[in-house]
C-alpha positions as CSV (number, residue, x, y, z in Angstrom):
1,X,71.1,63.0,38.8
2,X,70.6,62.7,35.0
3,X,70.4,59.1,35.0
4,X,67.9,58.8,37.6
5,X,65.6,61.6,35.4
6,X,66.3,59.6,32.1
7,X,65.4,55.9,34.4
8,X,61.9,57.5,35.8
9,X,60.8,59.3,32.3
10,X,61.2,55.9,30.7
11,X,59.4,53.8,33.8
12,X,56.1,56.4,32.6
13,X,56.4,55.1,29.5
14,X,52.7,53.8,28.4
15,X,52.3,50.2,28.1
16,X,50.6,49.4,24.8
17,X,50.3,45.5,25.4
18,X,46.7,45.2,25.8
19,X,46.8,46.2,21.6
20,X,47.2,42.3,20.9
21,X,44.5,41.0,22.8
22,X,42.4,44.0,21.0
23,X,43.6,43.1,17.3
24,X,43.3,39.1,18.0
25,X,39.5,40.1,18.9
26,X,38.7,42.5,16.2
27,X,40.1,39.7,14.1
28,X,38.0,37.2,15.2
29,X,34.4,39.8,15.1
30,X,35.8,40.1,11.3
31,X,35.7,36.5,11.1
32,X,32.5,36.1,12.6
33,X,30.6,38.8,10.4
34,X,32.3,37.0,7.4
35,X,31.1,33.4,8.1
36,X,27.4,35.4,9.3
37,X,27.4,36.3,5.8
38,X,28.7,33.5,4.0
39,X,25.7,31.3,6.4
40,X,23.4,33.5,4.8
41,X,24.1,32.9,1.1
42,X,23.0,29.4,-0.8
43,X,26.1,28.5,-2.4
44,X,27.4,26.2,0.3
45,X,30.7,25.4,-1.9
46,X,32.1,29.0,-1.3
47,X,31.1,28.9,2.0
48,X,33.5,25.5,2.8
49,X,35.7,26.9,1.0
50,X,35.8,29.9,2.7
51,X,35.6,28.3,6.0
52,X,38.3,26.1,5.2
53,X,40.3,29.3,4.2
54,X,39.3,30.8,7.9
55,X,40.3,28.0,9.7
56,X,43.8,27.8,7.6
57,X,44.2,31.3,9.2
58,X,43.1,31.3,12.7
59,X,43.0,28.1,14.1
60,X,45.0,28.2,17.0
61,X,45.0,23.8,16.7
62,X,40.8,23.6,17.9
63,X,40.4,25.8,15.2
64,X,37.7,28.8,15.6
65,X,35.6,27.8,12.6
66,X,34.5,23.9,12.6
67,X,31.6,24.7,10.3
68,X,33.7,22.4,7.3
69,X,33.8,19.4,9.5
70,X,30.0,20.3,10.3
71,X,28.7,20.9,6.5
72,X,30.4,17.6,6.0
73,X,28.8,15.8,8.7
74,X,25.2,17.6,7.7
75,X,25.5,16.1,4.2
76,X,26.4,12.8,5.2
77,X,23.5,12.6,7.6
78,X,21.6,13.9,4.7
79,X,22.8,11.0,2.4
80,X,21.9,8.9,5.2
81,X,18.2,10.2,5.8
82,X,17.4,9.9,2.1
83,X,18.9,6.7,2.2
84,X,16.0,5.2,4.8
85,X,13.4,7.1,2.9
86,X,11.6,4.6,0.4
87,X,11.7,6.2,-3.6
88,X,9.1,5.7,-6.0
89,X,11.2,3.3,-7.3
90,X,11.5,1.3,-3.9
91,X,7.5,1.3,-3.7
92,X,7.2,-0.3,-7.2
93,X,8.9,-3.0,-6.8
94,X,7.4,-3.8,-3.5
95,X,4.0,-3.3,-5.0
96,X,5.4,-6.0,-7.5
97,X,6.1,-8.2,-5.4
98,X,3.3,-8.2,-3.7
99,X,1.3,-8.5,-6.6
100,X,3.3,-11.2,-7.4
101,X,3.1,-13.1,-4.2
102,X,-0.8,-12.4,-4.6
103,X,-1.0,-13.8,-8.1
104,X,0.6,-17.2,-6.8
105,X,-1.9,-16.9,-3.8
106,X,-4.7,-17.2,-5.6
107,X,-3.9,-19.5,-8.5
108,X,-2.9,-22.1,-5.6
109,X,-6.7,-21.2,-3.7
110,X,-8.2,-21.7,-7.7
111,X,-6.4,-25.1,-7.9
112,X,-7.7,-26.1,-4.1
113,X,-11.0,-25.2,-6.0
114,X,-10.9,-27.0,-9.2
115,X,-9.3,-30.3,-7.4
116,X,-12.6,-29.8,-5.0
117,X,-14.5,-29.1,-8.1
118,X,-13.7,-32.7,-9.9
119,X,-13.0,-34.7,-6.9
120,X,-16.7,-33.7,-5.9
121,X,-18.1,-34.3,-9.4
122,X,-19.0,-30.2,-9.5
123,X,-17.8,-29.6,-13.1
124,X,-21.0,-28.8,-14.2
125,X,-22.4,-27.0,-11.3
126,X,-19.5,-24.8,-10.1
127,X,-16.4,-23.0,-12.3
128,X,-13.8,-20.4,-11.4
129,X,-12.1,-17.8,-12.9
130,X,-9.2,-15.8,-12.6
131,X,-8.4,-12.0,-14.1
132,X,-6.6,-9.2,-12.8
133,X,-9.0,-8.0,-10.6
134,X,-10.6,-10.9,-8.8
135,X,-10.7,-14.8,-8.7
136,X,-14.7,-15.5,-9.0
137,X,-16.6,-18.8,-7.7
138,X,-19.7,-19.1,-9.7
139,X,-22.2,-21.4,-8.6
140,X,-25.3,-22.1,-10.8
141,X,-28.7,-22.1,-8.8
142,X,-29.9,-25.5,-9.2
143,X,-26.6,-26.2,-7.0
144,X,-27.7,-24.0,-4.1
145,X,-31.7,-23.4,-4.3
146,X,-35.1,-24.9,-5.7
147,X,-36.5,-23.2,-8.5
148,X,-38.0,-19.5,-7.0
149,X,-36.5,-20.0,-3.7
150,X,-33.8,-18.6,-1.8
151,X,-33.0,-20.7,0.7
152,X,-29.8,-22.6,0.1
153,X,-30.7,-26.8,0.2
154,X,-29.9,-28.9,2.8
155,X,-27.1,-30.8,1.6
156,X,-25.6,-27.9,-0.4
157,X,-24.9,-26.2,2.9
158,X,-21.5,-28.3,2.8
159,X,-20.2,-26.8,-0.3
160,X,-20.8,-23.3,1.5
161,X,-18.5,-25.0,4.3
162,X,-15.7,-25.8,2.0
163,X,-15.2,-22.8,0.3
164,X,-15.5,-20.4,3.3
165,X,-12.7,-22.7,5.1
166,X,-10.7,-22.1,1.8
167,X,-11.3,-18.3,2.1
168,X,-9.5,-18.4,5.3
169,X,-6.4,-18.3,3.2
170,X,-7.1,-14.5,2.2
171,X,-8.6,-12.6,5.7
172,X,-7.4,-9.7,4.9
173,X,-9.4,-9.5,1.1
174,X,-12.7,-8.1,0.6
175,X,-15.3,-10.5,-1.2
176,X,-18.7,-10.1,-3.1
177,X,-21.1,-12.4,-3.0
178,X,-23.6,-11.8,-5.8
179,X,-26.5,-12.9,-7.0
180,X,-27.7,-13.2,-10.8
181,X,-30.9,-14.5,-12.5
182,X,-32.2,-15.4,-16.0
183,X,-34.5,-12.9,-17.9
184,X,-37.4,-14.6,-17.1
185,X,-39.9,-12.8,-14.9
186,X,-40.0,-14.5,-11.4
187,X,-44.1,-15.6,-10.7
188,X,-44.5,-17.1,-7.5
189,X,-45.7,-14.6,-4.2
190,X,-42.7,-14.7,-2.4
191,X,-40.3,-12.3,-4.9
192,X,-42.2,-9.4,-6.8
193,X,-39.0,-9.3,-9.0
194,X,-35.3,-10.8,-10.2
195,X,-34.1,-7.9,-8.2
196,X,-35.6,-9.5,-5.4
197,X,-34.7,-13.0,-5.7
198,X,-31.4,-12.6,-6.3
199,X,-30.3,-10.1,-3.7
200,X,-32.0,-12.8,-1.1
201,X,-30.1,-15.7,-2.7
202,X,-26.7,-14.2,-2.1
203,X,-27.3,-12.6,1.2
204,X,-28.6,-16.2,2.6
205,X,-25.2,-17.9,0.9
206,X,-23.1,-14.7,2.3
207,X,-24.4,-15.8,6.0
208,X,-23.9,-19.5,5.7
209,X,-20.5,-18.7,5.0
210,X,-20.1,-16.4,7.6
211,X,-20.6,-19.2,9.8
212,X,-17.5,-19.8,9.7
213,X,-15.8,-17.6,12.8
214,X,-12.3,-17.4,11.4
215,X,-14.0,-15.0,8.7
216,X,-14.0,-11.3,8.9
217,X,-17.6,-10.0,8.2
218,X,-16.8,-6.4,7.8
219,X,-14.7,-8.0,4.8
220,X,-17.7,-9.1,3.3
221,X,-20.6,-8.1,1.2
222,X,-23.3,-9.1,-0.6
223,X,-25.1,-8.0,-3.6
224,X,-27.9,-8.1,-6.3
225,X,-27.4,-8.0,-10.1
226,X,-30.7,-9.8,-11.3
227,X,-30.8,-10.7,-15.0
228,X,-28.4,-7.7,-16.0
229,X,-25.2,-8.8,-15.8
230,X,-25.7,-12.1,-18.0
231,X,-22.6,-14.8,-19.1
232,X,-25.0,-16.4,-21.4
233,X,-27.9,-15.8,-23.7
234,X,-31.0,-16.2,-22.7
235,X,-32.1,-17.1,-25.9
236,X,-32.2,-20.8,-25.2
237,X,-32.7,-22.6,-21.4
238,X,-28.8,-23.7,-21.4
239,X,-28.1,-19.6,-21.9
240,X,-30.5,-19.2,-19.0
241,X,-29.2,-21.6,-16.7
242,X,-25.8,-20.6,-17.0
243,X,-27.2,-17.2,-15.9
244,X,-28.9,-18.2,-12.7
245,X,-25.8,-18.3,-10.4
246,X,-24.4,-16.8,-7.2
247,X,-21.1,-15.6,-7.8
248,X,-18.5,-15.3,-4.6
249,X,-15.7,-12.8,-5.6
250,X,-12.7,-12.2,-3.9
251,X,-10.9,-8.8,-4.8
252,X,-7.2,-8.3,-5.5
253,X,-5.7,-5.6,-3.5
254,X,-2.7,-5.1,-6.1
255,X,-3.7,-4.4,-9.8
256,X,-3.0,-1.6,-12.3
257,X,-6.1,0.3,-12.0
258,X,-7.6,1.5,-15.0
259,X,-7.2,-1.4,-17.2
260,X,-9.1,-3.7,-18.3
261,X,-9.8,-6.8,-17.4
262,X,-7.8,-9.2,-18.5
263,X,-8.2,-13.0,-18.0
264,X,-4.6,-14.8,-17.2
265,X,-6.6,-17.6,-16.1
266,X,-9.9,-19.8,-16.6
267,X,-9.6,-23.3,-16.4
């Protein structure tokens, strides 16, 4: 009878296995509110480290804290990303060598020139030059026009044609056409000024070459200067005749802005 008392007492026993379920999850809340905090703080070398030390700890083989692995893989991605993004550095030199590709771009179109130039027996009439901020055609006026008048002469129309089929070479490039005069006030009652007379002489060039279809007219644009922007003196009529020019420009996209001009080239 005593052995059957002592057997049932012991079979009410409480069972306290549900304690190790209840400590593996306190555990684990303890970890989360720790890595919630260490998330929150900047130093991301104490948090690997303490992640590291968590997984250590409590990884049952998956491991309950991956967030090492995952820092690891962030910064790598990061490396990466900043890897694809062009530097300041990266820029420059590809605005060198673009600059660089323009620079023998245009000397080769000023060669094409010049070789046009003597092989037409021009020398005297046309010149070019080449700084850092544009390679410049000038044309004197006794090449293009009769004295006071703007419209460009027959049989110079064909120069017009063979340096707008040359300009092909650079679509992409905006270009000045301009006009310049002499001091001498104009007299004739067809131009009340140089003003005049020269914004009409390069706008009527500007078109001929515009005649051209492979040429981009927003690209283009003409301009007057009259007697103020003078190469020569105008003391004496060679001065003067150097002065009475159209001038077609065409403008680097790739130079050091705030300089000055500088001439690398003028043949």
């Amino acid at each position: 009878m005593s052995k059957k008392t002592r057997r049932e007492h012991h079979e009410e026993h409480a069972d306290e296995s549900w304690l190790l379920p209840y400590a593996d999850l306190l555990t684990l809340l303890l970890a989360l509110f720790i890595v919630m905090y260490a998330m929150s703080t900047i130093d991301n070398k104490k948090f690997e480290e303490m992640s590291k030390a968590f997984n250590t700890a409590l990884s049952t083989g998956n491991g309950v804290l991956s967030f090492n692995s995952e820092v690891k893989t962030e910064k790598s991605s990061s490396k990466n990303s900043d890897n694809t993004l062009p530097t300041s550095s990266d820029k420059k030199k590809q605005r060198e060598l673009l600059a660089k590709q323009e620079q023998e771009d245009m000397e080769k179109l000023k060669k094409q020139l010049d070789q046009y130039i003597n092989n037409n027996g021009l020398t005297n009439l046309l010149n070019t030059k080449l700084n850092q901020s544009e390679l410049t055609i000038s044309i004197r006026d006794n090449a293009l026009f009769d004295i006071g008048s703007a419209v460009v002469k027959p049989e110079s129309r064909q120069l017009a044609v063979a340096i707008s089929n040359m300009l092909q070479q650079f679509p992409s490039y905006n270009v000045i056409v301009s006009g310049h005069t002499d001091n001498m006030p104009i007299s004739n009652s067809e131009y009340a000024s140089n003003w005049d007379l020269s914004s009409d002489r390069a706008l009527h060039f500007m078109k001929i070459l515009l005649t051209n279809p492979n040429l981009n007219p927003s690209k283009f644009t003409s301009t007057a200067y009259g007697e103020y922007h003078p190469v020569a003196s105008n003391n004496s009529d060679v001065g003067r005749a150097k002065n009475r020019r159209v001038e077609v420009s065409i403008i680097r996209k790739y130079t050091d802005g705030g300089e000055q001009q500088l001439q690398v080239q003028n043949k």
